[in-house]
C-alpha positions as CSV (number, residue, x, y, z in Angstrom):
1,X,22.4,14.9,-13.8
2,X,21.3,12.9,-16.8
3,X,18.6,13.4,-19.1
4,X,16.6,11.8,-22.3
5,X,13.6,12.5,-24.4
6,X,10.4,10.8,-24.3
7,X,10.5,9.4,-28.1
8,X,7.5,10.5,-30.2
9,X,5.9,12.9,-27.7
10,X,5.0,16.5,-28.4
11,X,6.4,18.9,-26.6
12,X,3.5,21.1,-25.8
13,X,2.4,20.3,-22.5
14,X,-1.5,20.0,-21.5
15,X,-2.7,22.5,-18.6
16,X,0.5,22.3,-15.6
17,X,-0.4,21.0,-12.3
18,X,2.3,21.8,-10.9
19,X,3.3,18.3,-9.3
20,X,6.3,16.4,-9.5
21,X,6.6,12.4,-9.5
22,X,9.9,11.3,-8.7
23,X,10.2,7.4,-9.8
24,X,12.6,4.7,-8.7
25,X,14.5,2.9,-11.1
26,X,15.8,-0.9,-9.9
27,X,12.8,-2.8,-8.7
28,X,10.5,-0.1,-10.2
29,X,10.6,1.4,-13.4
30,X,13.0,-1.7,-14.0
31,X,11.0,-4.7,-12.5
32,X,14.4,-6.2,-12.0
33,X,17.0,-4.8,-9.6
34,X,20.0,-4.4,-11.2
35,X,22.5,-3.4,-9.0
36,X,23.9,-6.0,-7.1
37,X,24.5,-8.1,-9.9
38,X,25.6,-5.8,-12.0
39,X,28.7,-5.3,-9.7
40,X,29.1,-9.1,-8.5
41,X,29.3,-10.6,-12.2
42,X,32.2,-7.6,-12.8
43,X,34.1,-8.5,-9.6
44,X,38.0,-9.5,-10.5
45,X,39.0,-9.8,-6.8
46,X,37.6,-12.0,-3.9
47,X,38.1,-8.4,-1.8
48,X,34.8,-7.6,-2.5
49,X,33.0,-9.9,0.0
50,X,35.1,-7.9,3.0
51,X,32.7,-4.4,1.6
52,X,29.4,-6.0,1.0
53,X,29.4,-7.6,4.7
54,X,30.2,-4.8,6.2
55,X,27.3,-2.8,3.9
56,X,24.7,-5.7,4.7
57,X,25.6,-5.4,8.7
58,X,24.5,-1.7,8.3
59,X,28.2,0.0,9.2
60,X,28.4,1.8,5.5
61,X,26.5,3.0,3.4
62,X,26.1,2.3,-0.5
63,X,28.2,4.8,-1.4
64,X,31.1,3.8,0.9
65,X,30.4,0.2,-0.7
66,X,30.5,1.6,-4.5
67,X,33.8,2.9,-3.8
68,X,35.2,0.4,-2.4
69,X,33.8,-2.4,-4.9
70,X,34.6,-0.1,-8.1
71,X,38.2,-0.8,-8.7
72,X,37.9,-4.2,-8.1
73,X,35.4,-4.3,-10.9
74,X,36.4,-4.6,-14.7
75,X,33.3,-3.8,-17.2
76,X,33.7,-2.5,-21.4
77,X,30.4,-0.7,-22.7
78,X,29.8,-3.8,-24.9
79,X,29.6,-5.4,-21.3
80,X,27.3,-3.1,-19.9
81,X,24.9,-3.4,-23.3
82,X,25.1,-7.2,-22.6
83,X,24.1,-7.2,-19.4
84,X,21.1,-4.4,-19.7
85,X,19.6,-6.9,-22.3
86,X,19.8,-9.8,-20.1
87,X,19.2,-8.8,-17.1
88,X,17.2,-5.3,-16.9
89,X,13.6,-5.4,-17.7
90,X,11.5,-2.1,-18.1
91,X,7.8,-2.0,-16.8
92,X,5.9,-2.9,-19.6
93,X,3.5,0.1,-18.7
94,X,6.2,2.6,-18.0
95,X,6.3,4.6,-21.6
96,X,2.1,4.7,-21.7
97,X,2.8,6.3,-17.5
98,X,5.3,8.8,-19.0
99,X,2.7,9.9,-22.0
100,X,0.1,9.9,-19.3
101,X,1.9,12.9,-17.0
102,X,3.5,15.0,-19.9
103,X,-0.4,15.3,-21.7
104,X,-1.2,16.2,-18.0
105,X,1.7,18.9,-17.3
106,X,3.1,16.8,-14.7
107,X,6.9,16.4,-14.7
108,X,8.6,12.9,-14.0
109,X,11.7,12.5,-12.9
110,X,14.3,10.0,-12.2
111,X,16.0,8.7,-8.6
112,X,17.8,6.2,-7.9
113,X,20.9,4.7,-5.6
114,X,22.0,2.7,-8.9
115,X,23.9,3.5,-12.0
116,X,22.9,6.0,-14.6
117,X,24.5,4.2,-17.4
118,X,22.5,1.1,-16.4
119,X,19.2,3.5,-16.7
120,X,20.5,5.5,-20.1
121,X,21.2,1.8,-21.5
122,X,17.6,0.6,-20.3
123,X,16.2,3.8,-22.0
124,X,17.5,4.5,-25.0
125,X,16.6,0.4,-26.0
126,X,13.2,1.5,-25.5
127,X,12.6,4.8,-27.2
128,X,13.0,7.0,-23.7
129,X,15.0,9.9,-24.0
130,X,14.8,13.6,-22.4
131,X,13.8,12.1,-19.0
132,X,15.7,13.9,-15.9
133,X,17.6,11.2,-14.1
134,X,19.8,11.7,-10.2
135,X,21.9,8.7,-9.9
136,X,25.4,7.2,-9.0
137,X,27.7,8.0,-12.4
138,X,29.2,4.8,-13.4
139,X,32.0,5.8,-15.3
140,X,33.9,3.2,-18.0
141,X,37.1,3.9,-18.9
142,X,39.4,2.4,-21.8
143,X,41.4,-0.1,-20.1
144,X,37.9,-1.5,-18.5
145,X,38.4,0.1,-15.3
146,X,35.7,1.0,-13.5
147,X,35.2,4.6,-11.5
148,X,32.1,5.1,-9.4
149,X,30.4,8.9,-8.3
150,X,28.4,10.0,-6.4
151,X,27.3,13.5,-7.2
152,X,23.7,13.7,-5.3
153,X,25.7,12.4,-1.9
154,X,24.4,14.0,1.4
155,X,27.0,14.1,4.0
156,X,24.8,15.4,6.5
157,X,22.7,11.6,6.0
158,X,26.2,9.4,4.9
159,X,24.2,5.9,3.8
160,X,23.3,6.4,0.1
161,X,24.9,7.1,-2.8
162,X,22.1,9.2,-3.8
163,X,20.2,11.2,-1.4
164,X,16.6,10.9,-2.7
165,X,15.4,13.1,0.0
166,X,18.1,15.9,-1.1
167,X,16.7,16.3,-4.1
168,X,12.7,16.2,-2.9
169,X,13.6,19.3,-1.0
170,X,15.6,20.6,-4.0
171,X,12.7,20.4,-5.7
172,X,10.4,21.2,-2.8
173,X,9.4,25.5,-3.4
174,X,9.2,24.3,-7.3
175,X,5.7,22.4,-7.0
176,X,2.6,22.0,-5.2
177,X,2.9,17.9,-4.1
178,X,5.7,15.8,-4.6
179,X,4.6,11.9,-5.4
180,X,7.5,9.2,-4.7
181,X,6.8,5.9,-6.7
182,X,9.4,3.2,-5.2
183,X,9.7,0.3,-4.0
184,X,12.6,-0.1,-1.5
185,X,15.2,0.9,1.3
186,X,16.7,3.6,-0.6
187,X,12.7,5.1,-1.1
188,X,12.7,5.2,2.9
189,X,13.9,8.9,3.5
190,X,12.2,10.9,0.6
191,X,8.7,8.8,1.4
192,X,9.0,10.6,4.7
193,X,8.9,13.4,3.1
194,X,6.3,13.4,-0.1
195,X,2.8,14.5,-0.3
196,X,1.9,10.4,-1.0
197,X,4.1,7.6,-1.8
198,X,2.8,4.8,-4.7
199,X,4.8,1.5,-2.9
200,X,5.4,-1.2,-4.6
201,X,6.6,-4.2,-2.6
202,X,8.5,-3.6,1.3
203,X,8.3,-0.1,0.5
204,X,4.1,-0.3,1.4
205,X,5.2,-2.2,4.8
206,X,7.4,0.6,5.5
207,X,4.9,2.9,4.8
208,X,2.4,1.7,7.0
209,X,4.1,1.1,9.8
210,X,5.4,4.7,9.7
211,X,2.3,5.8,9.1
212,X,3.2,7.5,6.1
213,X,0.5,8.2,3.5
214,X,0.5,5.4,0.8
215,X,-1.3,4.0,-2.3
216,X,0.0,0.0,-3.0
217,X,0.4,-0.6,-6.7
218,X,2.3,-3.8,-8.5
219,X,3.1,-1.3,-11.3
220,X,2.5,1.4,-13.4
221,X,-0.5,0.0,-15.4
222,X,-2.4,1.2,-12.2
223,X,-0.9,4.2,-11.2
224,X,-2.8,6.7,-13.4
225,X,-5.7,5.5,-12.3
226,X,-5.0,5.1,-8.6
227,X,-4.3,9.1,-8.6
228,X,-7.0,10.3,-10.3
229,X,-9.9,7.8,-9.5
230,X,-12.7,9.6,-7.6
231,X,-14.4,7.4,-4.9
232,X,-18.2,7.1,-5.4
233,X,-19.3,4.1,-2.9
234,X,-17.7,3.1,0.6
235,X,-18.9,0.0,2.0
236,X,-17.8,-0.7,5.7
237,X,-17.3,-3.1,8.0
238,X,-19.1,-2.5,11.4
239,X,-17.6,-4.4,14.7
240,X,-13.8,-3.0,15.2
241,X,-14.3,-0.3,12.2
242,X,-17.4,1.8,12.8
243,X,-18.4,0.4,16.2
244,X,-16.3,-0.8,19.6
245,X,-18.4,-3.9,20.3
246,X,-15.6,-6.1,21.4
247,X,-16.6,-5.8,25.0
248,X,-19.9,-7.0,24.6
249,X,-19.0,-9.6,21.8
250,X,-16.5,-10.7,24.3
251,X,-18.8,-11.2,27.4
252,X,-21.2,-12.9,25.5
253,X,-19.2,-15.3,24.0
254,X,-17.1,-16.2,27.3
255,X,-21.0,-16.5,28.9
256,X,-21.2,-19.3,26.6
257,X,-18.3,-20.8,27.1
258,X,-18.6,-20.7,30.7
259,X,-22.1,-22.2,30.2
260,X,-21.0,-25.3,27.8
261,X,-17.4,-25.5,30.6
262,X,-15.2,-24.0,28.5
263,X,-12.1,-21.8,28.8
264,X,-12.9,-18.4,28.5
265,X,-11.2,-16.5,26.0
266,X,-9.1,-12.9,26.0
267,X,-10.7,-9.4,23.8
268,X,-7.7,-9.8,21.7
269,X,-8.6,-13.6,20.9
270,X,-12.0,-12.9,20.1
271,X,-11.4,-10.3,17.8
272,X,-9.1,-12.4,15.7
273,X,-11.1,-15.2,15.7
274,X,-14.7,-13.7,15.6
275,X,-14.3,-11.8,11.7
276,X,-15.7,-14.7,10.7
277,X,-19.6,-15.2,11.4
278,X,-20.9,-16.4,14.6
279,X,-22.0,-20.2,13.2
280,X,-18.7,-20.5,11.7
281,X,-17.1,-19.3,15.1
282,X,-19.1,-21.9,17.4
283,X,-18.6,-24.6,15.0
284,X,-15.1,-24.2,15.1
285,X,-14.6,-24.1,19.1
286,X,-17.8,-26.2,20.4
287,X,-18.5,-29.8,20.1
288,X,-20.8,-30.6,17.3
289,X,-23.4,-31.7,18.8
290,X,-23.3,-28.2,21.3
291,X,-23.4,-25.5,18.5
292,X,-26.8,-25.0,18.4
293,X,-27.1,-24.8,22.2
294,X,-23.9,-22.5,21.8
295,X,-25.2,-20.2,19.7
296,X,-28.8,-19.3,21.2
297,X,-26.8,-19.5,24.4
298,X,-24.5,-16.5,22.9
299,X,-28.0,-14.7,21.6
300,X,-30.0,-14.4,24.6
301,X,-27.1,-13.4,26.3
302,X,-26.0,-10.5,23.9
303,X,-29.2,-9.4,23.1
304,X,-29.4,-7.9,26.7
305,X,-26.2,-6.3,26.7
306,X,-25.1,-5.2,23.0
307,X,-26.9,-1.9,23.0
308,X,-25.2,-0.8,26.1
309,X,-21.8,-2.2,25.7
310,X,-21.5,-1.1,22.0
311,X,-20.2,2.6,21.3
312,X,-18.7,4.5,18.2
313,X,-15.2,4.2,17.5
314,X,-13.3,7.3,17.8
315,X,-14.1,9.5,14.6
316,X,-16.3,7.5,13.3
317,X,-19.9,9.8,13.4
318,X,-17.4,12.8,12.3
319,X,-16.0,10.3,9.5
320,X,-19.7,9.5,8.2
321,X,-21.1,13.0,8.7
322,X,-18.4,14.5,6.3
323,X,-19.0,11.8,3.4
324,X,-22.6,12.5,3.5
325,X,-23.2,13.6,-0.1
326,X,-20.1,12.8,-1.6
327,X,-20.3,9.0,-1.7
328,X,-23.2,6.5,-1.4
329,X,-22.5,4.4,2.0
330,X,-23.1,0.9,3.5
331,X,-22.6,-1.5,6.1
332,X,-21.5,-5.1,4.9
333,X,-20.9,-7.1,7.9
334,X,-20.7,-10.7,9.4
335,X,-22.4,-9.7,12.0
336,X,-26.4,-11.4,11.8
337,X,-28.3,-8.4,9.5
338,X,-30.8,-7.9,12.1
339,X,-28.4,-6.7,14.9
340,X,-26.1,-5.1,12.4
341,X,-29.8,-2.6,11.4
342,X,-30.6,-2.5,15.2
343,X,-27.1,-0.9,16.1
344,X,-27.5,1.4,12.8
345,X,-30.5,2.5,13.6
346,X,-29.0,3.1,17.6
347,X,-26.3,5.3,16.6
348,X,-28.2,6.7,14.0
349,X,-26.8,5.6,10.8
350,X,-29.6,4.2,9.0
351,X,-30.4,7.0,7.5
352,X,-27.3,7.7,5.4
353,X,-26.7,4.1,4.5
354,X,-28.0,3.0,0.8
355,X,-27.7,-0.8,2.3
356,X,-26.6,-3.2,5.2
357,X,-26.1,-6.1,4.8
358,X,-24.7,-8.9,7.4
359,X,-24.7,-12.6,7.8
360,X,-28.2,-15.1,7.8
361,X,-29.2,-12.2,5.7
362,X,-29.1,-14.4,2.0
363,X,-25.2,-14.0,1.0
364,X,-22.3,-16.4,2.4
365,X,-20.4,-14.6,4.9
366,X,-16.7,-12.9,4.5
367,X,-14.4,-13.2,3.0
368,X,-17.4,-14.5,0.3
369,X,-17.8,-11.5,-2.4
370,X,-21.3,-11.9,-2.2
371,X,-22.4,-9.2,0.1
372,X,-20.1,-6.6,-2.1
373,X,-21.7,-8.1,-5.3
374,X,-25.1,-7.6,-3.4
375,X,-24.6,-3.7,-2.6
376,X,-22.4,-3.0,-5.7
377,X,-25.9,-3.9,-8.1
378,X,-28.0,-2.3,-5.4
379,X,-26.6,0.9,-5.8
380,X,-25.0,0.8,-9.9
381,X,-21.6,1.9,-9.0
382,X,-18.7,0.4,-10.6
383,X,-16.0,-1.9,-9.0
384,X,-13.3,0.4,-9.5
385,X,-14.9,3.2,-7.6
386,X,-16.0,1.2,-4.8
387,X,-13.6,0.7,-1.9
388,X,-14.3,-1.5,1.3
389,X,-13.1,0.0,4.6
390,X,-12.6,-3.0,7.5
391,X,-9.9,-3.7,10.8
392,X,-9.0,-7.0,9.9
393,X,-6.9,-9.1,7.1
394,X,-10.6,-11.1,6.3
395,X,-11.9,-7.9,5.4
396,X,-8.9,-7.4,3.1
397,X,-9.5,-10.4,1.5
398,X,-13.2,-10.6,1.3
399,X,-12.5,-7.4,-0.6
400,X,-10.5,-8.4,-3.0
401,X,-12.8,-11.7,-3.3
402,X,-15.3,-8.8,-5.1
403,X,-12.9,-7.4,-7.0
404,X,-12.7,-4.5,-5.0
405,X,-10.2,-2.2,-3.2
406,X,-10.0,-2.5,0.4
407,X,-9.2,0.4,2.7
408,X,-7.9,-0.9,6.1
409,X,-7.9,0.8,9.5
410,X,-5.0,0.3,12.0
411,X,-5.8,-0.4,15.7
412,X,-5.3,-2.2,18.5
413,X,-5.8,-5.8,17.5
414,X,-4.1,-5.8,13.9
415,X,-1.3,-3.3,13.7
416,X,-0.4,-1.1,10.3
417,X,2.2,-3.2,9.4
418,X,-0.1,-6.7,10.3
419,X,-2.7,-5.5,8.0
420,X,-0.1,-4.1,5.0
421,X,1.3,-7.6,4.7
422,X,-2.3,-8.7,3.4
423,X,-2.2,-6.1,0.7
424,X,-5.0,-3.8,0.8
425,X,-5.0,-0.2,-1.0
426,X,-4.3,1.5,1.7
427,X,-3.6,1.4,5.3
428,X,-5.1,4.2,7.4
429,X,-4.1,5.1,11.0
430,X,-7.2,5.6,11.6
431,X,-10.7,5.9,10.1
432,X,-10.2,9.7,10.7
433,X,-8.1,9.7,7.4
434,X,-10.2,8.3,5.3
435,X,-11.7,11.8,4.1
436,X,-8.9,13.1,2.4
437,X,-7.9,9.3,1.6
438,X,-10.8,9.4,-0.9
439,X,-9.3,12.7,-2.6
440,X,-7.9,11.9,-5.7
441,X,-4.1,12.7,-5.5
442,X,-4.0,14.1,-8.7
């Protein structure tokens, strides 16, 4: 184990909340990854190739690779200075992050499958010293050999050099939550195993499809504020997110087609397709000259089935009942206003909602920001403590149109891993966790 002091930081600690953030170092802390190259521009013999195709095909693990690749590897300390200061880039924001915890009493810490030379070189050229750090020893010797350790090993696991998840649980009876900030494959194991993972990059993919509680950041200028910011507005979508309408969004429309002769369309099609408002969605399947026919076709039709064929989605009432009082609420929909305040008022949800808003109702429909701009001066609540919770990737992006973080719920038409690809805050598995979702994790 290595460690360094934070230059120019007192060493009085502010009140302790006992919590532990264990940080990444190639791809995170340094937004380059180091590793590979590090060992490929030291290579003296072609042997090399014969271990890294065998690590990329999955049959070792990194630390079978390092030992293999390290005497084939010739590197002074002048070498590894020269290479840190072309090729290793620390997070701009990284130092202000580390102030930020120790005035707070939490304790970073260090964790990586790459080199701890690599990360003491990166650190001590910027000032960061005292900072615990688990890592592969990369050891230089005189003659510009190269030895390679691997202290934190796990045999029980056998893949990395450094078993992040070994030393989570070594750290486990010590603190109250456990936060992982990474961005990558070797992040996998010990995200499994946090209280909440900040994921940069694959590592938020990962996350979601594992359903594995995570905050997406591009770096540490936002983390502070991602786990302390408390929640104050929650806009939501309403077909596929509060309410199951596809049955009845789905007969309607496949009434219309069959009316204009048409084919008829699956649920699943229709729900990818009808995110987008209902003149945008006729114009883009009838014949010009037909959309108007199409869509009072659609209207008489739905208005005699929408109330019976819509429900809640599961946990949805519960959801809304248990944010009543904590957060100001509404409904921002593509869905025409007057049917989205019909079904409100049906399921009784009017009453807790500060405004809803849907298409025809003034604003350009999603992924517009308008409708979030609309509610966001209705109500006076910043940007940054306003969230928007839809199903689909347009609600991710009409979202971020306003400026705001989305919030998106897994089910059975977009998956976790669909919807993580678009970038949103968070993924939920379902609206059920968005209570403690809104909790600040610090």
């Amino acid at each position: 184990m290595k460690s360094c002091k934070f230059a120019d930081v007192s060493s009085e600690k502010g009140p302790s909340n006992n919590i532990l953030i264990l940080c990444d170092f190639d791809g995170t802390i340094s937004t380059k990854d180091t590793v590979n190259r590090l060992i490929r521009e030291h290579l003296v013999a072609p042997e090399w190739r014969f271990h890294v195709k065998r690590y990329m095909r999955g049959d070792i693990g990194s630390r079978e690779v390092y030992e293999a690749v390290a005497p084939l590897m010739r590197m002074s300390r002048d070498d590894l200075d020269n290479f840190v200061n072309k090729h290793s880039s620390l997070d701009p924001d990284f130092p202000a992050f580390l102030q930020w915890a120790i005035d707070r009493g939490i304790d970073v810490k260090v964790v990586s499958d790459g080199f701890d030379a690599t990360i003491l070189t990166l650190f001590r050229k910027h000032g960061i010293h005292d900072l615990e750090i688990f890592a592969n020893s990369l050891i230089l010797l005189d003659d510009g050999k190269v030895l390679i350790e691997s202290p934190y090993f796990n045999p029980s696991c056998g893949k990395c050099g450094t078993c992040k998840s070994g030393i989570l649980r070594k750290f486990r009876n010590e603190y109250n939550k456990i936060i992982l900030i990474g961005d990558g494959e070797s992040d996998r194991h010990a995200a499994s195993e946090s209280d909440m993972v900040v994921a940069l990059k694959e590592l938020f993919i990962y996350c979601a499809k594992e359903r594995i509680p995570a905050l997406r950041a591009e770096g540490f200028r936002e983390i502070p504020g991602l786990l302390t910011r408390r929640i104050e507005a929650v806009t939501f979508d309403l077909d596929g997110t509060l309410l199951d309408s596809l049955d009845a969004i789905t007969e309607a429309f496949n009434y219309m087609f069959s009316k204009l002769g048409y084919p008829l369309m699956t649920a699943e099609e229709v729900a990818r397709k009808t995110a987008i408002s209902l003149i945008d969605f006729v114009k883009s399947f009838l014949k010009p000259e037909e959309a108007e026919l199409g869509i009072k076709i659609f209207r008489d039709y739905y208005d005699t089935i929408f109330l019976k064929k819509t429900t809640m989605m599961v946990g949805a009432k519960e959801t809304l009942e248990a944010l009543n009082g904590n957060v100001l609420k509404g409904i921002v929909t593509n869905k025409r206003g007057r049917y989205a305040r019909i079904l409100a008022d049906h399921f009784d949800l009017s009453g807790n909602m500060e405004l809803i808003i849907g298409a025809e109702d003034g604003f350009r429909a999603k992924p517009s920001g308008d409708m979030f701009e609309a509610f966001m001066k209705s109500v006076g609540i910043a940007r940054d403590k306003t969230i928007y919770v839809g199903d689909a990737p347009l609600d991710i992006k009409a979202a971020q149109n306003a400026g705001i973080d989305a919030f998106a719920v897994a089910g059975p038409i977009f998956s976790a891993e669909e919807l993580a690809l678009h970038q949103p805050r968070r993924v939920l598995s379902s609206i059920s966790e968005l209570l403690d979702a809104l909790e600040p994790v610090v």
